[in-house]
C-alpha angles and dihedrals in degrees: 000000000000100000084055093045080051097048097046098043078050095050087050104047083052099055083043093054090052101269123170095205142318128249106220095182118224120021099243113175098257095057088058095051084057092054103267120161136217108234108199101239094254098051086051094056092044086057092043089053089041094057098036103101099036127112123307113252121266125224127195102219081208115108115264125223103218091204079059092051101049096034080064084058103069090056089055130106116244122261128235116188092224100036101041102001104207099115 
């Protein structure tokens, strides 16, 4: 549906622009279809601490083709919040 095209094209352009993770908020049962994780409170604020002074995202002002976008995420690798903590 729309809202999922929207999550994962959003997903994508933050990992583009240089994003750690996402907080997605409460863990509601369509985020975890899409492959959301559940942080324990304590490993989410490690990783906060840990991203807080990078740099700050960067975001392209051209117009963005979400097709393009989630078509580049079949080629990605998968995340793992503690591996690679953007979830």
């Amino acid at each position: 549906n729309a809202g999922s095209v929207q999550c994962v094209a959003t997903a994508r352009l933050l990992q583009e622009a240089g994003a750690s993770f996402w907080d997605l908020g409460m863990a509601l049962d369509y985020k975890l279809a899409m492959g959301a994780r559940c942080v324990p409170r304590l490993d989410f604020l490690r990783l906060l601490q840990d991203c807080r002074d990078d740099v700050p995202l960067s975001f392209s002002s051209n117009k963005v083709c979400c097709k393009g976008l989630i078509d580049a995420c079949k080629n990605a690798d998968a995340f793992s919040p503690l591996s690679s903590p953007f979830s």
